[in-house]
N, C-alpha and C positions, 0 to 999 in steps of 0.2 A: 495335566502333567503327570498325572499318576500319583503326586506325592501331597495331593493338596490340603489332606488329611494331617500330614505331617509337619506343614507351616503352622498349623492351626496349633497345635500340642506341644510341639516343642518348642523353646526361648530360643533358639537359634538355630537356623538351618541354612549352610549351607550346600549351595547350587554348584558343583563345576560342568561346565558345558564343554564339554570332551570330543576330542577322535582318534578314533583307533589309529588313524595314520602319523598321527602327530607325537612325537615322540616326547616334545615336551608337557603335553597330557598324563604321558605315562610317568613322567619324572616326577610332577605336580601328586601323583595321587598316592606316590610315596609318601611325599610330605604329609598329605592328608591324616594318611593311616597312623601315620607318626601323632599327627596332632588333633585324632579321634583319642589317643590312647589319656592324652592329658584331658583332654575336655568332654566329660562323659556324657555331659549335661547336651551337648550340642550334635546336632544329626550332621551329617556328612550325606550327600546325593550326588551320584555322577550321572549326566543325562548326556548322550549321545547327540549332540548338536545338530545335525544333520539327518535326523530319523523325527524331529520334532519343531519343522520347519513354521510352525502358528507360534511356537513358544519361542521358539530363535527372533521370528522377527518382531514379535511382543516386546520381547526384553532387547532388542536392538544388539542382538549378537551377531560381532562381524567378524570376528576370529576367534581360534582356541588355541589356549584356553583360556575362557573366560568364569569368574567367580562372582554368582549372587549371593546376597547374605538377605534372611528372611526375618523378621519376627513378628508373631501372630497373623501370618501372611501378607505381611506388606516387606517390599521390598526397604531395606533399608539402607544396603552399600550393596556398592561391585568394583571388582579387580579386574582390570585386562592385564596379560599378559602371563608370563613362566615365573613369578616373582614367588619366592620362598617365603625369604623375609618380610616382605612386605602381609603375606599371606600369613603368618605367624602373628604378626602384629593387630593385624586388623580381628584376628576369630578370638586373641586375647583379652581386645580390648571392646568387643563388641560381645565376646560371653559374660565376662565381670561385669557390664553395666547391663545385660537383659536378666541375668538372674537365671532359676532354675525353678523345673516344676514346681517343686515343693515351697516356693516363697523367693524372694530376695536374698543376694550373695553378697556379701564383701567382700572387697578387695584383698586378695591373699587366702580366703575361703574356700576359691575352687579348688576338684581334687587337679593332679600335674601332675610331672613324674618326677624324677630325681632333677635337681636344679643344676648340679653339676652335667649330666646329661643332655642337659637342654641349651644350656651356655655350649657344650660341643657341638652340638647340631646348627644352632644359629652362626658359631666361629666358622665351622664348616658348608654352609648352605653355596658361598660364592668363593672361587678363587680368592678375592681380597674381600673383603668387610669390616667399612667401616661404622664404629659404633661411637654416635655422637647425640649433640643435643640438638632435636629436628631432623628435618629432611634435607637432601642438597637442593631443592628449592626453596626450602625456608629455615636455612639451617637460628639456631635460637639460643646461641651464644659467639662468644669473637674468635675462640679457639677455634671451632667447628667451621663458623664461615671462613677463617682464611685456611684449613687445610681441604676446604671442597673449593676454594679459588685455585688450589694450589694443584688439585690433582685434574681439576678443569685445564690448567696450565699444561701439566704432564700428559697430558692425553690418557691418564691412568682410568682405567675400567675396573668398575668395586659395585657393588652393593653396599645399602646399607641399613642400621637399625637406629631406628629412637629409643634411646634409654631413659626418656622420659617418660614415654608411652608406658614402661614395666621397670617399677619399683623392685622386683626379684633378681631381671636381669642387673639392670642399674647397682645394685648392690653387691650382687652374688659375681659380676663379673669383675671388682674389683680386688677381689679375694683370690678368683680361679685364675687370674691373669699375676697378681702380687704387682699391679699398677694404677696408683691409685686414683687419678683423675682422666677423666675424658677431653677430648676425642680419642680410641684406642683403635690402630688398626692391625689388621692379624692378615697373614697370606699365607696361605694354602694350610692354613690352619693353624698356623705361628704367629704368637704374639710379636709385629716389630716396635713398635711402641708408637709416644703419640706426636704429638705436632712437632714439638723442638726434632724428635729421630726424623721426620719424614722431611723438616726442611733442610737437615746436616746431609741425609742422603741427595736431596736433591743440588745441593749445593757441591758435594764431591762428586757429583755426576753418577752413583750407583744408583739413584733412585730406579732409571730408565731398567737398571738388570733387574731391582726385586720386584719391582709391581708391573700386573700385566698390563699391557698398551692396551689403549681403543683403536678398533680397524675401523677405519673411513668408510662410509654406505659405499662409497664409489667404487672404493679398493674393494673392496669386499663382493660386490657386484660382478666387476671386471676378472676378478678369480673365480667365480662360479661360471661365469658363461666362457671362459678360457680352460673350465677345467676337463673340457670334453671338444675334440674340432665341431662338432655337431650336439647345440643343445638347444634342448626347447623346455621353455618356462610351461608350466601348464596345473591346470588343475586337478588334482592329482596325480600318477605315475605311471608308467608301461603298462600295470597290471590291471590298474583302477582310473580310469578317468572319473572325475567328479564334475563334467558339465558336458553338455551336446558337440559344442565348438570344440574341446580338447579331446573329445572322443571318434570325430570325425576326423582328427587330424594325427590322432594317434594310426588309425586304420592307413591313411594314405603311407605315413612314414614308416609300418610297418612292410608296405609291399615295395618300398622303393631298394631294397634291398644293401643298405648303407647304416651303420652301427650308430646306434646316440643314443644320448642322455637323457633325465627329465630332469628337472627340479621341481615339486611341487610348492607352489605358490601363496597355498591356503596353509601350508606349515609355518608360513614365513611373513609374516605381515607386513616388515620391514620393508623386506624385497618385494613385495606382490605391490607395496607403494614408490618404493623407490627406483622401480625399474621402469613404471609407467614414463617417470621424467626422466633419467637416465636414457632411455631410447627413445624419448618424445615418441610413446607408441602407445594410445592410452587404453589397448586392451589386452584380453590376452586369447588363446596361447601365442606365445613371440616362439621367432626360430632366428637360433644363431648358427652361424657359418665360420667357425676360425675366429670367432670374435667380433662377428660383422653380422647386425642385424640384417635378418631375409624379410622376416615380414609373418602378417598372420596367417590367419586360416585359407581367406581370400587369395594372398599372394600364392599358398602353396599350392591350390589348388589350379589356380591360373599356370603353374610350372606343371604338374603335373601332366595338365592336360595338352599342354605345347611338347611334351615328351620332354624339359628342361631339368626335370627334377634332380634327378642321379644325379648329373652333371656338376648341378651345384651343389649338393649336399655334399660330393668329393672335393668342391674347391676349386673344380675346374673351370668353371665360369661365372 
């Protein structure tokens, strides 16, 4: 890996498994930087996923970005996905219990940065975020579990933080907020308060105006392949195909001489799964028509060569 030096020597090293194309990589490695600044002790490495295809599949990397955490060179956690908070959480809680060069740390011993600053970054990391006791799958008190039943309910989309996990935040957010008990949730960086406000909103019906909604994989789905008459799923984009199949198929649809889309599927995990069963089509590149699945590589090809192609990529047929 290049860095194998560096599992050895430092109490904590993390891994993010990157690409250039992925825009939530580049969002992640903000965060990173951010949370190099407070934890000095712990190495930060960004490895190019796809230039390091032994170590990709070593470590069972199926998308980015993805996050390994190291100590003494063994793997010890990993993160899939764009998660801030989550990612906050875990380099906190796994730097205070590995310690630092120089000996063993205690909790509240690491160097940080301003606390007030850090409570704004975490308020800030998601649209809404909420900060309770556990996770929303194991939330670890009553308060918590029924306002994550309740925004299960609302179809509300948040992130969220364990303020049990950090005794600073846990603390320090009761002060910066001037509210004194948890579950607290904050949107768009505003504190709206905690269970009792979230179920008066939802009971006078504003809840649905202040927090944002969850979009259905479906809906969601149905608005990206609608959002061009002519789109094809692929791996990679016009500029860069990232497999054989999507690069053969890129070249046909460039000569056909009819305008379209891409989405690249390896940015998107979601969709790169949920489209397989959405078009009962379990590969890829897919090509859409208006909204009307055409078909893969094969089908295109097969139009191609009947002279059918044009035809249908205009709708015609």
């Amino acid at each position: 890996m290049g860095q194998r030096g560096a599992f050895d020597i430092w109490c904590l090293t993390v891994v993010h498994f990157q690409a250039t194309w992925a825009p939530q990589c580049s969002q992640m490695n903000d965060v990173m930087e951010e949370l190099a600044k407070e934890h000095q002790h712990t190495m930060f490495v960004k490895l190019e996923a796809e230039t390091v295809p032994e170590v990709s599949e070593k470590y069972e990397i199926a998308s980015v970005p993805t996050f390994l955490f190291f100590k003494s060179g063994q793997k010890i956690d990993r993160l899939d996905g764009a998660h801030a908070p989550e990612l906050t959480n875990k380099v906190q809680r796994l730097a205070v219990t590995s310690g630092t060069p120089g000996g063993p740390v205690a909790v509240g011993e690491h160097p940080k940065e301003d606390l007030n600053e850090r409570l704004k970054r975490l308020i800030n990391a998601a649209p809404c975020m909420l900060f309770m006791k556990g996770s929303p799958q194991e939330p670890r008190c009553g308060f918590s579990r029924q306002i994550v039943a309740l925004f299960k309910e609302k179809d509300v989309q948040y992130s969220s933080f364990d303020i049990l996990s950090d005794e600073d935040v846990r603390q320090g957010l009761k002060t910066f907020s001037n509210w004194p008990t948890y579950p607290q949730v904050y949107v768009n960086g505003e504190l709206v308060g905690g269970l009792d406000i979230v179920k008066e909103l939802a009971e006078s019906g504003e809840l649905e105006n202040t927090f944002p909604k969850s979009v259905t994989l479906e809906h969601r789905l149905k608005s990206i392949i609608n959002s061009n008459p002519v789109m094809l799923f692929m791996k990679g984009n016009k500029e860069q195909a990232k497999c054989g199949f999507s690069r053969q198929i890129l070249e046909i649809m460039n000569c056909a001489g009819v305008e379209y889309s891409t989405f690249d599927i390896l940015e998107d995990e979601e969709v790169r799964q949920g489209l397989k069963t959405y078009s009962n089509w379990p590969t890829y590149p897919q090509l859409y028509v208006k909204g009307e699945l055409i078909g893969g590589l094969d089908i295109v090809k097969e139009l191609k060569e009947s002279g059918d192609l044009s035809s249908v990529l205009r709708g015609e047929s």
